[in-house]
N, C-alpha and C positions, 0 to 999 in steps of 0.2 A: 118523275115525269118523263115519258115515253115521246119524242116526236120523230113522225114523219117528214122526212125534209124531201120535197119535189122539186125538178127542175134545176138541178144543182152546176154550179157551175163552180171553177176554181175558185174563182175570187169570193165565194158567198163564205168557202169554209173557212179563214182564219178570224172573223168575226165571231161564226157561231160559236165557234170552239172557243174564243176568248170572254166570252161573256155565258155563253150555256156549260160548260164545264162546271168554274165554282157555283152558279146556281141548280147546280144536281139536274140538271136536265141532260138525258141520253139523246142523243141525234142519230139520227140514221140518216146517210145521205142518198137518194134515190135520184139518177140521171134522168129518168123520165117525167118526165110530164105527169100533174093526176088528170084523170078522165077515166072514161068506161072502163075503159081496157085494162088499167092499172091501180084502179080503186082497191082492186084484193090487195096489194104492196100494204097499204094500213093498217091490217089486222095486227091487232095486238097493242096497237099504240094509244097515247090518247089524245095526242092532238095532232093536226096535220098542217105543213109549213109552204104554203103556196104562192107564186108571183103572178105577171100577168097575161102571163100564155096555158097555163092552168084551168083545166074546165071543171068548173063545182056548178054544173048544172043541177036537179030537181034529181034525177037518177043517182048521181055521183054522191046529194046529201043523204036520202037515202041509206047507199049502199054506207057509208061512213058512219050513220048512224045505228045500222045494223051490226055495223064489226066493233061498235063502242066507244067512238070517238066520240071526243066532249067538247072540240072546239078546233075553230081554223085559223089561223092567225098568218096573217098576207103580210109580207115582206114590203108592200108598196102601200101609197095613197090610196089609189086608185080599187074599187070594187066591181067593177062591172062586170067582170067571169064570173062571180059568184050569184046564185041565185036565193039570194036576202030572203024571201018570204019562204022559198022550202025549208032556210033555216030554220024559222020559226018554230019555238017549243020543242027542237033539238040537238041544235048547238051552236054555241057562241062564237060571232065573230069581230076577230080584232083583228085593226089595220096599222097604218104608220106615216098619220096624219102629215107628218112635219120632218122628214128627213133630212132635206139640205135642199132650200129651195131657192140659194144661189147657186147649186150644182145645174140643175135643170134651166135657170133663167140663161146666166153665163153659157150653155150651150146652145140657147135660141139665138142671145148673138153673136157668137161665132157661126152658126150660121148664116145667120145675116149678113155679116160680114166678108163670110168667103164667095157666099153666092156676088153679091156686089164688086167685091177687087178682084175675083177670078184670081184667087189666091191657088188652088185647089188645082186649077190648068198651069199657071205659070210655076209652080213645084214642077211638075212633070214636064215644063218645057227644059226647064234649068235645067233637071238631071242629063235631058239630053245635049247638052250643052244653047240649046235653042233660046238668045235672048230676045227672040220679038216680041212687040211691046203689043202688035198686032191683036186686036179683037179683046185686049184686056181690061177699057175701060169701065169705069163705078161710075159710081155718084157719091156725093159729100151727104150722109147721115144729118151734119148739119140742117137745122133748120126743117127736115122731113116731118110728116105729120107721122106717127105709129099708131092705130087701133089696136088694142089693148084688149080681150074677152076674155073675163072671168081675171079678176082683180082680189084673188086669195092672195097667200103669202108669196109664192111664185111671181105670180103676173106685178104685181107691187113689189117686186125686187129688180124683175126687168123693167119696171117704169124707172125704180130709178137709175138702173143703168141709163137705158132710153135719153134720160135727161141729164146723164152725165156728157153724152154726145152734143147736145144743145137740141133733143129733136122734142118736137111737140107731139102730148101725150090726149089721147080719145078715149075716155072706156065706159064699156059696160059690164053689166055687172045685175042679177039679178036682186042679186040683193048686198049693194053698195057698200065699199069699207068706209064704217063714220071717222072721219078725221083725217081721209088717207091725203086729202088734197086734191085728189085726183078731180080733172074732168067727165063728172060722166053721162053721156047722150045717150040715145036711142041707136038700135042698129043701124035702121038705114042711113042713120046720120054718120055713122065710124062708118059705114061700106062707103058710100059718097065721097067722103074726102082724107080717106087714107091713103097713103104711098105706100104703105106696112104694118099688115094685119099680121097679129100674133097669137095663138089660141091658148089658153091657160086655162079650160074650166073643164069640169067632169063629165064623162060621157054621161049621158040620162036620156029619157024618152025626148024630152024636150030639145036637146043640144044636137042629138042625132041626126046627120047630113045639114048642122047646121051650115055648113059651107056647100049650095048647090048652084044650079043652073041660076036659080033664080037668084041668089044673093051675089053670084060674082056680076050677074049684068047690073049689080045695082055700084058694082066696083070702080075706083080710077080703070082707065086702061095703063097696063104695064104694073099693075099693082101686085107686091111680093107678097105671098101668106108662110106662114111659119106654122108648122104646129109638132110639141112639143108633147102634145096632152094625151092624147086617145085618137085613133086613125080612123073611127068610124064617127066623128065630128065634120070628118069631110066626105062627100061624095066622090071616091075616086075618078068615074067613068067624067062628072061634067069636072072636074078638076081637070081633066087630063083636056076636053073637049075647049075649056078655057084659055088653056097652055096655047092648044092646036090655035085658035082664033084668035091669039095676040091680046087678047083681055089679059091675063092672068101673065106677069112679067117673069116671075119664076117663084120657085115654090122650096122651101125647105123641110121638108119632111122628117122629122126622128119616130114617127109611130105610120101605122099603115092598116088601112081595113083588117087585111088577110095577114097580118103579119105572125099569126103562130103559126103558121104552116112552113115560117121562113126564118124571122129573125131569132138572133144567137145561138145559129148552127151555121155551119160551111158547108157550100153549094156551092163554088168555086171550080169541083169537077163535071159539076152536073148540070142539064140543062133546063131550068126555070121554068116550068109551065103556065104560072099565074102571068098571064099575057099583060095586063094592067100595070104588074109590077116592071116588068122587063121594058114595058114602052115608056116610064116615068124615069127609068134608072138610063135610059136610053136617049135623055131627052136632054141637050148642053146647059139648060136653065134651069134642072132640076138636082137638086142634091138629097139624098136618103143616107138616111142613117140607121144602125138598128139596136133603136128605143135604148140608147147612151148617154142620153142627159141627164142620169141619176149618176151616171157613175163615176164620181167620184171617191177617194178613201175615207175621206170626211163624211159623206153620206152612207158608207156602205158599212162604215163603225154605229153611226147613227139606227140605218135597220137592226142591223144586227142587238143591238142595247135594245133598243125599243121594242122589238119582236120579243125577247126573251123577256124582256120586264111583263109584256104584256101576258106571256105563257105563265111567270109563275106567280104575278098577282092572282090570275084566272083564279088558280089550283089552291091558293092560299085562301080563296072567298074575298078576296079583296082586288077588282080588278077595277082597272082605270077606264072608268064611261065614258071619256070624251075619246077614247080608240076605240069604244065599238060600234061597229055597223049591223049590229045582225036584233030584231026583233027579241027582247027579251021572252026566256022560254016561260 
């Protein structure tokens, strides 16, 4: 077994190599990105290893399926770079349902939490020796309402965080966990009377700008959103427009619309043209982060196992159907 490894970063390799080794799988690791440009890199392989800044557009299957490749297997939950129905009757795709869905929750509330204690500025004042206590106050989580969206294994691991603070939990959920306990209302009911909305569900046609103009006026004022999920759940421009009009209290960000063009590479020298990005990162109530809340070692042992179980069940004719996403051929 031949695979394509894209988008490679330090940390991806001592996984793969500890689980794809003895199971006779060859890696090649490729810094680039797949997309147009870079689809020729696969020839010869026969499957290809892709995360979520990765473009597997209609072209890109295609082009994959011309140089022989038999399947794509995602390092993440998340599918939306891939274009599901081109796969169709060409190659298989597996994901990685369940990685470590207290790696992702646990960084929703550390954000939460720093945006609140302005933990994040009072670092930076300490180092300069600067102890004022000035412009740093929170609020007590206690007793808070939190809106909850999309109530998978994630978002029901941050509830129970949520309620290990004492805060009162809201959710919805398209299709409801039975048994979870949980509260769950209608949207405009979690916009209405949230203090802290948290986003946990997958991007789809339907969830798309679920956060706009229109839902945040439906919001407290000074109400905090988190999301942790996919960056195109939120409409950046009325996000930002929220911020600007005192509606929208501050914002924690780990994903972002435009975020392949940006996140996990340094730009540190260079200067930012996504104007969107620069005015949000720009802004005292806003914190970004770039798409960190998987990573943990715990979870990065987890892709790694799972992606690789998933390549050589494939190849064995025995692959595990509850990781695949893709249109049986």
């Amino acid at each position: 077994m031949k695979l394509a490894f894209f988008d490679t970063k330090s940390y991806d390799v001592p996984g793969f190599d500890r689980y794809g080794i003895p199971a006779g799988v060859e890696i090649k690791y490729f810094e680039p990105n797949l997309n147009e440009d870079t689809v020729s890199l696969a020839a010869g392989f026969d499957a290809v290893c892709v995360f979520v800044n990765d473009t597997v557009n209609a072209s890109v299957v295609d082009a994959l399926y011309s140089l022989g490749v038999k399947a794509i297997v995602l390092r993440c939950a998340g599918f939306n770079n891939v274009d599901i129905k081109a796969c169709q009757g060409k190659l298989r795709v597996f994901r990685v349902p369940a990685y470590s869905p207290h790696a992702v929750a646990e960084h929703a509330m550390a954000l939460l939490l720093t945006i609140n204690r302005r933990t994040h500025k009072a670092y930076i004042r300490t180092r300069d020796f600067n102890f004022s206590l000035q412009g740093l106050a929170g609020f007590d989580l206690y007793g808070k309402t939190v809106g909850i969206i999309g109530t998978g294994k994630i978002g029901r691991v941050f509830a129970d965080i949520c309620k290990g603070f004492g805060m009162h939990i809201l959710a919805y959920d398209k299709f409801p966990a039975q048994g979870s306990g949980l509260n769950y209302v209608a949207l405009p009911e979690l916009f209405a009377k949230s203090d802290i909305i948290s986003l946990h569900c997958p991007l789809t046609e339907e969830t798309h700008h679920l956060i706009n103009a229109d839902s945040i006026a439906q919001m407290k004022k000074g109400v905090i959103i988190i999301n942790t999920s996919r960056g195109s759940l939120i409409d950046t421009e009325d996000l930002i427009s929220g911020i600007k009009e005192r509606k929208v209290g501050a914002a924690c960000l780990d994903v972002y619309e435009e975020e392949g063009d940006f996140f996990y590479e340094d730009f540190s020298g260079h200067i930012v043209e996504d104007d969107k990005l620069v005015r949000l990162i720009s802004m005292p109530n806003v914190i970004v982060t770039s798409h960190q809340a998987f990573l943990t070692e715990e979870a990065l042992d987890n892709i790694a196992a799972t992606t690789v179980n998933n390549l050589v069940r494939f190849f064995q004719g025995d692959p595990d159907t509850s990781t695949e996403v893709c249109y049986k051929p």
